[in-house]
N, C-alpha and C positions, 0 to 999 in steps of 0.2 A: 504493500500500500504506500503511495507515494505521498510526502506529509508538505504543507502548505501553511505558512504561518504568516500572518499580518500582526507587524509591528506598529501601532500607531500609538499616537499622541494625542488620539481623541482620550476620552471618557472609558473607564471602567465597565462605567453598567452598559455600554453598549457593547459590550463582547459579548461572541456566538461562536459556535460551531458547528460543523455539517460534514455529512459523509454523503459524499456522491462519486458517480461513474462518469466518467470520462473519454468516451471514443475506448470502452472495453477497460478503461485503467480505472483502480478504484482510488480514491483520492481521502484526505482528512485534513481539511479546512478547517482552521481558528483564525478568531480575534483578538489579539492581547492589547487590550489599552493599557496606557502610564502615564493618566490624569495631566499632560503637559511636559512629562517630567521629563526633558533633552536626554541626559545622564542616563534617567532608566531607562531611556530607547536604546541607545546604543548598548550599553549595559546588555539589556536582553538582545540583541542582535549577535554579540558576543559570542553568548551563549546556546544561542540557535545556528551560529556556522558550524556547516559542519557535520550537522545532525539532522536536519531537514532538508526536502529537494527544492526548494525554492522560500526568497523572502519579500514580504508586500510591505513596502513602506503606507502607514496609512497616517491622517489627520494633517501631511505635509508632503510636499512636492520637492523633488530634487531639481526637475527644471521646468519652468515657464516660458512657454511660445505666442509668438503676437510674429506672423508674417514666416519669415527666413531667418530670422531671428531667435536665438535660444539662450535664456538667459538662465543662470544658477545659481542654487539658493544655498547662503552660506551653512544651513544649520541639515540640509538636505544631503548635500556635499558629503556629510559627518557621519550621519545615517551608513550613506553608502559604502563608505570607507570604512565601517568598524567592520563588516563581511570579507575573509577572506579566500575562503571557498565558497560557500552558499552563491548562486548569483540572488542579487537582487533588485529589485524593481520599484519603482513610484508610478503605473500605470498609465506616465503620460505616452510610452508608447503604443497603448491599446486603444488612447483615449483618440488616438486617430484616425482608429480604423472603425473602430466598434460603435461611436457616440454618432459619427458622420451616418452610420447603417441607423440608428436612433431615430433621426432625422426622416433618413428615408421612407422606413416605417412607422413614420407618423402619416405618411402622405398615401404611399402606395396600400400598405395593410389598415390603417384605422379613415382613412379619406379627408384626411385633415388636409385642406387645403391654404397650407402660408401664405401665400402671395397677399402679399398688404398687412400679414397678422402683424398685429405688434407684443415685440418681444420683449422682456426684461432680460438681458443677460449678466446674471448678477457678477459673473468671473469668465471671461474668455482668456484669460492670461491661461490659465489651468486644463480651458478647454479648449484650447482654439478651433481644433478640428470641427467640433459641434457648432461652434459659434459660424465658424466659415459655411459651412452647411446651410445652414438657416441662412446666411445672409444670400446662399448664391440660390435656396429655395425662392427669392423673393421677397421674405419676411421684413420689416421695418424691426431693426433690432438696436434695441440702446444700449452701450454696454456700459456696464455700471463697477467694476475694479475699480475705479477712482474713487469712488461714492461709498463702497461698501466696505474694501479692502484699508483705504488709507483717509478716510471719512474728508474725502474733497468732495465738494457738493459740483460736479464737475461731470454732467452727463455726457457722452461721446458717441456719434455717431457714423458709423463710415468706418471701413476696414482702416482705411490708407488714415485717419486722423487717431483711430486705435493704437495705429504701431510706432506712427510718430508720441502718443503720448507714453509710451512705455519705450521706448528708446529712450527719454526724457527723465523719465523718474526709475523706472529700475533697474537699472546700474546701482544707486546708492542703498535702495527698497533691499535690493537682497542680500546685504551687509548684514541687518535686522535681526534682530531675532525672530522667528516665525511666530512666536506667539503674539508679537507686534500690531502684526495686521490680520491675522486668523484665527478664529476661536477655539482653543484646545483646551484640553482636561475637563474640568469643572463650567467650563462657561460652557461649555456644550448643553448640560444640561441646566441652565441657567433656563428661567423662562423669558423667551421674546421679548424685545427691548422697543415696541415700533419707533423707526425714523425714518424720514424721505418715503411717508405713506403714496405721495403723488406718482414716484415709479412705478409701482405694487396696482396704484388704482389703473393708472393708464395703460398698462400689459394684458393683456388676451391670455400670452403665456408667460410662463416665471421660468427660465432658465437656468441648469447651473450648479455648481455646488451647493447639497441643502444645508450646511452649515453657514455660508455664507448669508445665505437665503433666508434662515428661519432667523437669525440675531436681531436681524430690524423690521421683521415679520409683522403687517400690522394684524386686526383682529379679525377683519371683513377681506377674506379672498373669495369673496361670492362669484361661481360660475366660470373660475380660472384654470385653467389645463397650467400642472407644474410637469416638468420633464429634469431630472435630479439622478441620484446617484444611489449613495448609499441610504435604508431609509429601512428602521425597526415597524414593529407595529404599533407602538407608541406614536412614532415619527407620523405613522398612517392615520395614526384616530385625531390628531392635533390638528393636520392640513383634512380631516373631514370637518371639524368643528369649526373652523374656519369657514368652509365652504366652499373647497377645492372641489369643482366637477371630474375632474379627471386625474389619475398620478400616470405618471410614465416613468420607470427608472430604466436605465440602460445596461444594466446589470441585471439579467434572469435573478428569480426567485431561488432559493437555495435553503430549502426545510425551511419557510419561514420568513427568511431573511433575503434582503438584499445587499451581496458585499459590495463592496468597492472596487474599483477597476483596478485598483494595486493587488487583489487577489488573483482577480480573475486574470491578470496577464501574468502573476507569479503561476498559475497553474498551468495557464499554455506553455512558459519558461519550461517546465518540468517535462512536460508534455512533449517539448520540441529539443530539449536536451543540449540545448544551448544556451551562451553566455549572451550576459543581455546587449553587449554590444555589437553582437553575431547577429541577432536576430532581424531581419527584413521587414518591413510592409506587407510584402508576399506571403510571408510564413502566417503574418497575423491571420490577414485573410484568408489563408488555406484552410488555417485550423477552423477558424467560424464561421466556415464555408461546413467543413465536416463533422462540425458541433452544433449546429442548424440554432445556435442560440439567437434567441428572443429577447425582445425588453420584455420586462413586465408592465401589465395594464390594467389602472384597478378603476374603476369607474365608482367614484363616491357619491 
C-alpha cells in the first residue's frame, strides 16, 4: 500500500484520512495539521522522509504564478528543502492541469455558461491556471490577491494588469512570512471576519482558495455558485447557511472529504514514480485522463 501524507499548516481539526484505489494501486491518504507552526512542519517532514511514497505541502505554496512568471515563497522554499528523499509537492503543478478541466466542466458537464458571469477571484497568484481559464471562458473576472491577501482595497482586472501588479509587489511579498498574508492554524477556524462585502455581492461566482475566501466571508451569499478547493463538511453546512446555491470543488470527494491538490498531485507523484521536477504537463494529464476524476458537485 503506497502511503500519502499532507503536511500542512492549516488547522488540526481539519485532519482526515482515507483509503482508496488508484488505477488498481491501493493508497493511504492523511492530513496532518500544525496549527501555523513553521518549525513543526518541517519538523514533521523530517520525519516522514523517507518513510512514505510521497509528500503534500498543505495550508502554503512553494510557488506563485501570474503569466510566465514564477515567483517563491521564502517559508515554502523551507518546507521543501527539509525532504531529502520523499519527493515532495505544493500542488501548484496539478493546479494547472486539473483546476483549468474544473472550469471546463463547469460548462461542458453542468451547462454553466460564463460568458459575461462575473467572477470573484479571491487568489489567482495560487491558481493561475483556473483563473486563466475562466478568463479565456469569457467570464468578467476581478481578481482580488491584492484585497484579500495583503488587505489593498485594490480590485484588478485584466490578465496583463494582474501580472504587472504582482511583478510589482511580490518580489518583496515573498520575503514574508506566510502567515502574513494567509490564514493558518487557529485562524482557520476562526469565525468569518466580513470585509469588502461589495466583491462577494457583485460575483455570480466566488472563486479560489476557501480559506482565503471564507476570512472576509460576509453573511448573505444568496444564490452564488463557489468553485474552491479543499472543503470539510463543516466547511459545506457554513456556505449552505449562507446560501450558496451550488459548491464545486476541484478535488473528487475522498470518504467524505475533499483534499487538497497538494495530495492529490503527491499521489499521482507516487503513482508516476517520479521526482517532482521530472514530472510533465503530459504525465498530469495522462494520469487524469486514466483516473477519469471529477470535481465534486453538491447542489445546496
Amino acid at each position: 500500500m503506497k502511503k500519502v501524507v499532507s503536511v500542512s499548516l492549516g488547522s488540526s481539526a481539519r485532519d482526515h484520512s482515507a483509503k482508496v484505489n488508484l488505477l488498481g494501486e491501493d493508497f493511504e491518504i492523511s492530513r496532518v495539521g500544525t496549527d501555523g507552526k513553521l518549525d513543526e512542519a518541517i519538523a514533521k517532514v523530517k520525519e516522514l522522509d523517507g518513510k512514505v511514497d510521497a509528500i503534500g505541502l498543505g495550508g502554503i505554496d512553494v510557488y506563485l504564478y501570474a503569466g510566465k512568471h514564477r515567483f517563491a515563497l521564502r517559508d515554502g522554499l523551507r518546507l521543501l528543502e527539509a525532504a531529502k528523499i520523499t519527493p515532495v509537492v505544493d500542488g501548484s503543478g496539478l493546479k494547472n492541469t486539473l483546476e483549468r478541466e474544473a472550469v471546463r466542466f463547469m460548462q461542458d458537464e453542468l451547462g454553466i455558461d460564463l460568458k459575461g458571469k462575473k467572477v470573484l477571484m479571491v487568489s489567482a497568484l495560487d491558481r493561475f491556471g483556473m483563473a486563466q481559464a475562466l478568463v479565456d471562458a469569457g467570464a468578467d473576472v476581478l481578481f482580488g490577491d491584492f484585497i484579500f491577501a495583503l488587505d489593498l482595497d485594490k480590485p484588478v482586472k485584466g490578465l496583463h494588469e494582474f501580472e504587472e501588479m504582482a511583478e510589482k509587489y511580490l518580489p518583496d511579498a515573498c520575503k514574508l512570512p506566510f502567515q502574513f498574508f494567509y490564514p493558518t492554524g487557529k485562524k482557520q477556524d476562526k469565525p468569518p471576519e466580513p470585509k469588502y462585502p461589495q466583491y462577494y455581492r457583485d460575483a455570480e461566482i466566488i472563486a479560489g482558495d476557501f480559506h482565503f475566501m471564507r476570512q472576509f466571508m460576509p453573511d448573505d451569499l444568496n444564490g452564488k455558485i463557489v468553485l474552491t478547493n479543499t472543503v470539510t463538511e463543516k466547511d459545506v453546512g457554513e456556505l449552505r447557511q449562507r446560501g450558496v446555491k451550488m459548491l464545486i470543488t476541484t478535488t473528487p470527494d475522498f470518504q467524505g472529504r475533499s483534499f487538497g491538490t497538494n495530495v492529490v498531485e503527491a499521489a499521482l507523484l507516487a503513482l508516476l514514480g517520479k521526482k517532482w521536477a521530472d514530472v510533465t504537463p503530459e504525465d498530469y494529464e495522462r494520469v487524469l485522463h486514466e483516473l477519469r476524476l471529477k470535481p465534486r458537485v453538491i447542489e445546496l
